[in-house]
C-alpha positions as CSV (number, residue, x, y, z in Angstrom):
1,X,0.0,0.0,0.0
2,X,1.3,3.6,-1.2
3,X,0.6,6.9,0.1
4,X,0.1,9.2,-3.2
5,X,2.5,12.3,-3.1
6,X,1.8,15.0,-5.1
7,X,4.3,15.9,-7.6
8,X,4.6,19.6,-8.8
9,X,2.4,20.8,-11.5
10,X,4.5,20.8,-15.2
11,X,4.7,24.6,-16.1
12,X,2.7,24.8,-19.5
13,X,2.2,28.0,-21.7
14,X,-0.3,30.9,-21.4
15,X,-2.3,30.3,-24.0
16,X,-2.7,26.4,-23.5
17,X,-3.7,26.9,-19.9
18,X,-6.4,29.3,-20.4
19,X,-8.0,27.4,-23.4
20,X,-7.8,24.6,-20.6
21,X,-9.7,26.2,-18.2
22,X,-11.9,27.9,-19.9
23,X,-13.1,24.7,-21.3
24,X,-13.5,23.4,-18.1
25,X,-15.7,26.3,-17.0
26,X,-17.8,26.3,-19.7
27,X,-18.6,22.7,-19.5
28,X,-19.2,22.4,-15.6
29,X,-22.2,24.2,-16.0
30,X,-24.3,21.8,-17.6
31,X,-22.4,19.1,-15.2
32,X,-23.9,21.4,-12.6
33,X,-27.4,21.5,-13.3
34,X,-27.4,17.9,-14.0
35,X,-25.8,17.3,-10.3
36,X,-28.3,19.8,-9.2
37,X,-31.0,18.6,-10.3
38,X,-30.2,14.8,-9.3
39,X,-29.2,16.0,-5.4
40,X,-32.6,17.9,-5.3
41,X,-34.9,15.2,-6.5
42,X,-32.8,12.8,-4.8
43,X,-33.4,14.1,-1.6
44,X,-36.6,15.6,-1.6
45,X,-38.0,12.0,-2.9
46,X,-35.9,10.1,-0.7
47,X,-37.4,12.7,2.1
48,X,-40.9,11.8,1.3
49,X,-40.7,8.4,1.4
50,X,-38.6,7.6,4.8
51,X,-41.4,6.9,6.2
52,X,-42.0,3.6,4.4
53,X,-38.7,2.6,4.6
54,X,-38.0,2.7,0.6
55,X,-36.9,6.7,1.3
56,X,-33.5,4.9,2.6
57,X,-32.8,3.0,-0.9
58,X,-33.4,6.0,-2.6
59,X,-31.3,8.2,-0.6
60,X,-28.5,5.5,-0.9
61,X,-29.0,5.4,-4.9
62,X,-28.8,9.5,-4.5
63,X,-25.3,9.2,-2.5
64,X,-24.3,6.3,-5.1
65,X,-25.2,9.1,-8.2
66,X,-23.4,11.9,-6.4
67,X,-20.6,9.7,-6.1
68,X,-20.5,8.9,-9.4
69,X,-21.0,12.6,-10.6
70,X,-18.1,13.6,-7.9
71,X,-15.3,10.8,-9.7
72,X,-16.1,12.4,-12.8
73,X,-15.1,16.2,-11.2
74,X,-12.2,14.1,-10.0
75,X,-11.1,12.9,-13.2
76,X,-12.0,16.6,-14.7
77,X,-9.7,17.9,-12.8
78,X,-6.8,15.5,-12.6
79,X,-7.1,16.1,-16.9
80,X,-6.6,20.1,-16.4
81,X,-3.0,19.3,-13.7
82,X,-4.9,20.2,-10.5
83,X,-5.5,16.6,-9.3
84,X,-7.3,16.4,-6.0
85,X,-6.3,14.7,-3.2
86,X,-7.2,10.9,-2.4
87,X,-10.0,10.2,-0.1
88,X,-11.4,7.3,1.6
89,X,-13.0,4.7,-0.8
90,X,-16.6,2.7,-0.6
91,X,-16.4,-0.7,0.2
92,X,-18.3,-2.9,-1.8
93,X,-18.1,-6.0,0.1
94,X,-21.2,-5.8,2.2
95,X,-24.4,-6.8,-0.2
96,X,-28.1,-6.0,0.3
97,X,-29.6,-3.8,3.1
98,X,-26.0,-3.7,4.5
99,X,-24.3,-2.3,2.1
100,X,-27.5,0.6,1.8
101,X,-26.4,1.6,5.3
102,X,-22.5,1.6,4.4
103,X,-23.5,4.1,1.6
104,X,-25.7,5.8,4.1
105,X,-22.6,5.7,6.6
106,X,-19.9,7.0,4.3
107,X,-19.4,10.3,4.8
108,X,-17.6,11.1,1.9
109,X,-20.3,10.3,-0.3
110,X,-22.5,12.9,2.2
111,X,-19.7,15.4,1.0
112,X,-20.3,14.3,-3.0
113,X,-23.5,15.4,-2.7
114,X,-23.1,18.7,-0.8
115,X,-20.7,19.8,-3.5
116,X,-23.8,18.8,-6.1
117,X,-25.8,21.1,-4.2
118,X,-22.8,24.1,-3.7
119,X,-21.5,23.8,-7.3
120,X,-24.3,24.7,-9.0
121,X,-24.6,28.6,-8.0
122,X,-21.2,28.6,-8.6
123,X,-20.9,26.7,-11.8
124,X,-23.7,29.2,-12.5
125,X,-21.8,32.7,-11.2
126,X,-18.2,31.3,-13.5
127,X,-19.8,30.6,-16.5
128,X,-21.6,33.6,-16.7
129,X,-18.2,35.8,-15.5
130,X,-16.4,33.5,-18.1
131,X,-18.7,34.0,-21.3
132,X,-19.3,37.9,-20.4
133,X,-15.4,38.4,-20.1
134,X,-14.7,36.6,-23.5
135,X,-17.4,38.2,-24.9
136,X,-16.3,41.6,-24.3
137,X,-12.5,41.2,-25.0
138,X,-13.3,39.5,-28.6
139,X,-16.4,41.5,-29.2
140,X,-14.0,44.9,-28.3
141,X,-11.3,43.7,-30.5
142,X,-13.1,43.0,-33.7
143,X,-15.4,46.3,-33.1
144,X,-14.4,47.7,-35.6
145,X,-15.4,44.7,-38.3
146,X,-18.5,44.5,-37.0
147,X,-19.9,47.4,-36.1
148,X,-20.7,48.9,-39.3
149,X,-23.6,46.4,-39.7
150,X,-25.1,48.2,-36.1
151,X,-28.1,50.6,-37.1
152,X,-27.2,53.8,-37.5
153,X,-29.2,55.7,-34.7
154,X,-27.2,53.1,-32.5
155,X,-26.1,55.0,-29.3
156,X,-22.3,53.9,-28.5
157,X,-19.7,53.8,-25.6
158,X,-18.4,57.0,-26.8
159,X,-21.7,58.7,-27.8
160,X,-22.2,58.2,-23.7
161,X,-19.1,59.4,-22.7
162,X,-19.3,62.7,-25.0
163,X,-17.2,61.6,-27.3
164,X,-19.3,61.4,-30.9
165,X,-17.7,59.7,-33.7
166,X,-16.9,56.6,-35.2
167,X,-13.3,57.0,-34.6
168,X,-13.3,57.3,-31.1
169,X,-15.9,54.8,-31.0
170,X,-14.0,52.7,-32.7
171,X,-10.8,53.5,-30.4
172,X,-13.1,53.3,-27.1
173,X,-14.3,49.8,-27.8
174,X,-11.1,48.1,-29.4
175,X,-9.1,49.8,-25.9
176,X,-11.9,48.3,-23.5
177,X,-11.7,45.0,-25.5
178,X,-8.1,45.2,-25.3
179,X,-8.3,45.5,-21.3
180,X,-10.7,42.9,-21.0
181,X,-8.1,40.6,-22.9
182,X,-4.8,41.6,-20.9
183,X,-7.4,40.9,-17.3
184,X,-8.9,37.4,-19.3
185,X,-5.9,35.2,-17.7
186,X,-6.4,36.4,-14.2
187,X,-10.5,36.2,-14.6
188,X,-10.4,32.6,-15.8
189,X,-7.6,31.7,-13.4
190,X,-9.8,32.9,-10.4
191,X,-12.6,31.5,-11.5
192,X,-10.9,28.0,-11.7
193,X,-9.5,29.1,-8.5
194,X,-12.8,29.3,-6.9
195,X,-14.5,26.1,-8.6
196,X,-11.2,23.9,-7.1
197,X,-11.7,25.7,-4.2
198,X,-14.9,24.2,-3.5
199,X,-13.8,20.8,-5.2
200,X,-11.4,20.9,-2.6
201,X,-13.3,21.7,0.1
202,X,-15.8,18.9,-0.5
203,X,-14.6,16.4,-2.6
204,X,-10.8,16.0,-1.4
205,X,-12.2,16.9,2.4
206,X,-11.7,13.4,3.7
207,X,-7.8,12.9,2.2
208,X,-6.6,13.5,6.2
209,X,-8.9,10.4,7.2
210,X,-7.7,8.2,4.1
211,X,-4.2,8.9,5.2
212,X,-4.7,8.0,8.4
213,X,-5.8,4.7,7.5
214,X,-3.3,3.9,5.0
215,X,-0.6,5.3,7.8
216,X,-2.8,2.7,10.3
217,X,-2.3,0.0,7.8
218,X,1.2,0.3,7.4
219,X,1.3,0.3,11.1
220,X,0.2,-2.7,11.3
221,X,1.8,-4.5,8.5
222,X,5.3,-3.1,9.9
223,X,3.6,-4.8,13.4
224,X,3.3,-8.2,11.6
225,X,6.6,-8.6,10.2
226,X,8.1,-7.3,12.9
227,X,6.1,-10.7,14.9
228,X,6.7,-13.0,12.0
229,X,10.5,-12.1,12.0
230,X,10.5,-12.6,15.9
231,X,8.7,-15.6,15.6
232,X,11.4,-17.2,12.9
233,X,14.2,-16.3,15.4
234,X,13.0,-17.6,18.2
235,X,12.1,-21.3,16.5
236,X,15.4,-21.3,15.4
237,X,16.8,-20.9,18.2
238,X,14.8,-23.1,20.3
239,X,15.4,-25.6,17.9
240,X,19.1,-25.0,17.7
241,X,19.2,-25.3,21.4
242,X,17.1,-28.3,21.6
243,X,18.2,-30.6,18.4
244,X,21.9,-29.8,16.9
245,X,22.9,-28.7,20.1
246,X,22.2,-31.3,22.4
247,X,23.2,-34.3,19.5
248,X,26.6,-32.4,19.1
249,X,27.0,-32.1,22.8
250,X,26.1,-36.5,23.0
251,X,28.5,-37.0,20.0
252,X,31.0,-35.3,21.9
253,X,31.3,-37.4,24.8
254,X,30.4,-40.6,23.0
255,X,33.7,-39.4,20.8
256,X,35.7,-39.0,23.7
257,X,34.3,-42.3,25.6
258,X,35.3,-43.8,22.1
259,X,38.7,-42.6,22.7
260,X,39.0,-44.0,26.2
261,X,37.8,-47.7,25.1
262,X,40.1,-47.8,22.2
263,X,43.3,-46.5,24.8
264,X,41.9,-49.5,27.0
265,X,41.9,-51.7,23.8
266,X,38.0,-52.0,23.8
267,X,37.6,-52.6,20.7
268,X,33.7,-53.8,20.1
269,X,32.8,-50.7,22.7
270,X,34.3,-48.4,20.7
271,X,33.0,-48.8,17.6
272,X,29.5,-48.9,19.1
273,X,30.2,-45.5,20.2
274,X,32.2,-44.5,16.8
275,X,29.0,-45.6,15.2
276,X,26.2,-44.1,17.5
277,X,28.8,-40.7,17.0
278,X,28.1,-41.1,13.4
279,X,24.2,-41.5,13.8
280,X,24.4,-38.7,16.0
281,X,26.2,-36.2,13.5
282,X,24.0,-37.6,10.6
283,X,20.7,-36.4,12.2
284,X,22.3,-33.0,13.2
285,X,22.9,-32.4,9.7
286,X,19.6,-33.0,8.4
287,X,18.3,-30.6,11.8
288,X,20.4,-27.7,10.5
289,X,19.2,-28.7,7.2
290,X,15.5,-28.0,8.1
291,X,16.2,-24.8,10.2
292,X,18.2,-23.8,7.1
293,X,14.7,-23.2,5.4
294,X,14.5,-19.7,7.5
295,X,17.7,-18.4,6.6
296,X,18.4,-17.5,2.7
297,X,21.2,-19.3,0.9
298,X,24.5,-18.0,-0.4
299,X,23.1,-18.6,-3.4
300,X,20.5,-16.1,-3.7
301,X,22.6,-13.4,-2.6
302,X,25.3,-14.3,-5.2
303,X,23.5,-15.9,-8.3
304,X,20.1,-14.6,-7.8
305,X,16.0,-16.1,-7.4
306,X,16.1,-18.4,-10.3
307,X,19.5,-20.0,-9.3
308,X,18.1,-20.4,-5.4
309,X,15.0,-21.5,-6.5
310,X,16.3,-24.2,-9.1
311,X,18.7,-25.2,-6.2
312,X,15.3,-25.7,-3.9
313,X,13.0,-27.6,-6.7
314,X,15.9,-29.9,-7.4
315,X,16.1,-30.5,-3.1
316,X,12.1,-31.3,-3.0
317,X,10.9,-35.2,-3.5
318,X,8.5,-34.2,-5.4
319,X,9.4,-33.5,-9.3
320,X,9.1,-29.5,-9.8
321,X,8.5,-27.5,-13.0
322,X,10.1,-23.7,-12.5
323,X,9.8,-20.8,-14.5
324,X,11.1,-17.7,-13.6
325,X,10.9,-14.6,-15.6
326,X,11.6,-11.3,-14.3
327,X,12.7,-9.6,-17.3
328,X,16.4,-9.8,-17.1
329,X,16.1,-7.6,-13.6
330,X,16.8,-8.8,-10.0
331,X,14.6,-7.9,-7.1
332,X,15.1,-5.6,-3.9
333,X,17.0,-8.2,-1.5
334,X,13.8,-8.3,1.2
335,X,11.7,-9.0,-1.8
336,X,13.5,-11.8,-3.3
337,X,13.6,-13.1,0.3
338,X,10.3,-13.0,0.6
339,X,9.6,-14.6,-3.1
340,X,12.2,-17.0,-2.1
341,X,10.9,-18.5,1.3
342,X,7.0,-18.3,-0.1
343,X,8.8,-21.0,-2.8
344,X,10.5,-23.1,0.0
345,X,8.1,-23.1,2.4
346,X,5.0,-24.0,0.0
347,X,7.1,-27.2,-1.5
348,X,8.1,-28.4,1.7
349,X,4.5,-28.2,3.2
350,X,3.1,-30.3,-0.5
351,X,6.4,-32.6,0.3
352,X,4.9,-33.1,3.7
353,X,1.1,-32.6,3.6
354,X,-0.6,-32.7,0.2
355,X,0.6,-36.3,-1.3
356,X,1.2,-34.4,-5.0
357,X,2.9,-36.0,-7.6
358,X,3.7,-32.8,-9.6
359,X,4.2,-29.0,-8.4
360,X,4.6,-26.4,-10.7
361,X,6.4,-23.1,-9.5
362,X,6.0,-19.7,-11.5
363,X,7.4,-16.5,-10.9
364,X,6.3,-14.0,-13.0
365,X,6.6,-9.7,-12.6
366,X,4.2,-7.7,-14.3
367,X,4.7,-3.8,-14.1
368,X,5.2,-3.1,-10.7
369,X,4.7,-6.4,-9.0
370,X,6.0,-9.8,-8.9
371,X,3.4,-13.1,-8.5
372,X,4.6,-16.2,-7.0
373,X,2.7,-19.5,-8.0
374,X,2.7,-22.6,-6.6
375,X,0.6,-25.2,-7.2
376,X,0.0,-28.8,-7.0
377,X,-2.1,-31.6,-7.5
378,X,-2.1,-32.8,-4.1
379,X,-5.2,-33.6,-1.8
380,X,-5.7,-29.9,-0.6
381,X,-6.6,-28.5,2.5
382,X,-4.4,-26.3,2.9
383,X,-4.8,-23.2,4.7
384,X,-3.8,-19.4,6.3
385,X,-4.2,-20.8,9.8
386,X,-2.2,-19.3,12.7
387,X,0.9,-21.3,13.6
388,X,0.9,-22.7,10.6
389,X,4.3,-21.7,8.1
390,X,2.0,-20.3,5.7
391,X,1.0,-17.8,7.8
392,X,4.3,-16.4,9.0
393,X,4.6,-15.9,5.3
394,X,1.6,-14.0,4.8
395,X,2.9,-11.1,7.9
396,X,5.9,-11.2,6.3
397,X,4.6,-10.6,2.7
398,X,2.6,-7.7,4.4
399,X,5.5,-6.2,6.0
400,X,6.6,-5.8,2.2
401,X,2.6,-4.7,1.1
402,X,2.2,-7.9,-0.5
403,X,-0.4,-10.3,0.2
404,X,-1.2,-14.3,0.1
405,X,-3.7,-16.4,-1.0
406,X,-3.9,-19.6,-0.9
407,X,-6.4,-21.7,-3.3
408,X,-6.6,-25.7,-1.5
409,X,-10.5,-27.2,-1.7
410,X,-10.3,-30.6,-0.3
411,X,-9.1,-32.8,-3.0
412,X,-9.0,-30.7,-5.7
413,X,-5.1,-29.5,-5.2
414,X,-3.2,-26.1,-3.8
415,X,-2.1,-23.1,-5.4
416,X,-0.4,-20.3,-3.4
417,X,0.0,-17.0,-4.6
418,X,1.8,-14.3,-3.5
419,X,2.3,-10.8,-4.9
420,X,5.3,-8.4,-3.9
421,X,5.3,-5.1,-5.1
422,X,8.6,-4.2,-6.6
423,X,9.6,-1.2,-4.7
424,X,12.5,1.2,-5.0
């Protein structure tokens, strides 16, 4: 999850700005009596019938609509360079009555609708600013093409100044048209000014909540792997202390009780001991071969995630198909970590759990994010359960604003997926 930062707006010309704003005025008008209109018969129906209950579908559809109108003011603006700020979403999860009340409980929907019913005398005061200030500058400018076809008891600017004739009529009009043209920039950028204004005020208004919750989520993600992290250490080294560690210690003394029979010529003794050594040192291998799993090999750090993960699929019991395409690019260290250990940690739970005879591994990056496949065609079950390895993957994939999901119905086989934004 990313928190949007606004970049600085590109500089563009004079010229190209006001055309681009002055088409935007000129068009929110009609958006604004259509909004209008919609917010008014919205709520004044919806108003009425309350008191049969069908009032609250209709004011929900209303909020829906107003949302709908308030993206498209979103999008208008993003298109001119004066983007407004991200605010907090409507879920669509819920279904039925309760997601009516969720629309009736979002407030920035509430705030969609009160800019439907604010916009319009403003959408109404711009345009008419906008047209009478064009008007006049072009109108002044070409004065003196047009106003021969003017009848000829017409009474002009100059006549009511005192100054009769068509050359200082001519001059009085083309100087007030040139006036209004110099002033045209700074009447179409206030008007903007005041339109985004309001935009801002109502449909950006709940960008503080949204980043709350993104900061919240973050939080809380940083929270999990931070736990999933301290939960991979301390299994380690409990079972450090509790496997390697103890055999090693018993191989130790049997090595040296081994030593003492063979001084006293005990021969049969001490290769008992010699042999239970070797027992010993055998199992603590394959121990610090399993606790291996939570730490990343050499091999990733030097060759890279398709050399590890060929190195894993050719370790698992089970035969593996890999593909690996990443376009020629390797990943962020914490990310091919994290692609690396979802691998190992799904084919060791199919080479202990799922029976499969065939997993296939994929790891694929499109854009921005990597996706992480594996499936077999095991007996399913699978699942996201707490304790289980899966799950330590899934805080860990969140510390990184990636996410897990894992496919296993009962019989039918399991695909993991994971996907790991790219970062930079």
């Amino acid at each position: 999850m990313t928190i949007p930062i606004h970049q600085p707006l590109p500089r563009t010309g004079l010229l190209a700005r006001l055309g681009r704003e002055s088409a935007f005025l000129l068009a929110s008008f009609p958006l604004a009596i259509v909004a209008f209109v919609v917010a008014v018969t919205g709520v004044a129906l919806g108003a009425g019938l309350l008191i049969i209950f069908v009032g609250l579908f209709v004011v929900a559809g209303t909020l829906f609509v107003a949302q709908g109108l308030g993206d498209l003011e979103r999008r208008r603006f993003a298109a001119v360079g004066r983007p407004l700020p991200p605010t907090q979403p409507f879920r669509r999860e819920k279904r039925g009555l309760a997601r009516v009340l969720a629309r009736l409980r979002h407030g920035q929907s509430w705030l969609d609708l009160l800019h439907a019913f604010l916009r319009f005398p403003v959408s109404t005061f711009t345009f008419v600013l906008l047209v009478t200030w064009w008007s006049v500058a072009l109108g002044g400018l070409t004065y003196v093409v047009w106003e021969q076809f003017l009848p000829v008891d017409n009474t002009s600017l100059a006549d009511l100044l005192g100054y009769p004739g068509r050359t200082a009529d001519v001059v009085l009009s083309t100087a007030v048209g040139l006036v209004f043209l110099l002033l045209l920039p700074f009447v179409v950028r206030a008007a903007f000014a005041l339109e985004h204004g309001l935009a801002y005020a109502t449909l950006g208004a709940t960008h503080a909540a949204r980043l709350r919750e993104q900061v919240d989520a973050l939080s809380s993600s940083r929270s999990a792997a931070v736990d999933a992290e301290a939960d991979t250490l301390g299994r380690i080294e409990r079972d450090l202390h509790d496997g390697p560690q103890q055999r090693l210690l018993r191989t130790s003394m049997d090595l040296q009780a081994a030593q003492r029979r063979l001084a006293e010529n005990d021969t049969p003794a001490a290769r008992e001991l010699v042999d239970q050594a070797v027992l010993q040192v055998q199992e603590s291998v394959a121990e610090l071969r399993a606790l291996s799993r939570g730490i990343a090999p050499p091999v990733l750090a030097d060759r890279g995630l398709e050399a590890a993960l060929s190195a894993a699929a050719a370790q698992s019991p089970i035969p593996v198909r890999l593909r690996v395409d990443l376009d020629g690019e390797r990943l962020l260290r914490p990310r091919e970590n994290a692609a690396y250990f979802l691998v190992v940690e799904a084919l060791t739970n199919a080479a202990k759990h799922s029976g499969a005879g065939e997993i296939d591994v994929e790891v694929t990056r499109s854009g921005d994010v990597v996706t992480v496949t594996v499936a077999d065609d095991g007996d399913g079950g699978a699942h996201l359960g707490k304790g289980h390895g899966l799950s330590g993957l899934a805080d860990r994939l969140a510390g990184l604003d990636g996410t897990l999901e894992v496919r296993s119905p009962d019989g039918g086989g399991t695909v993991v997926t994971g996907r790991i934004p790219v970062g930079r």
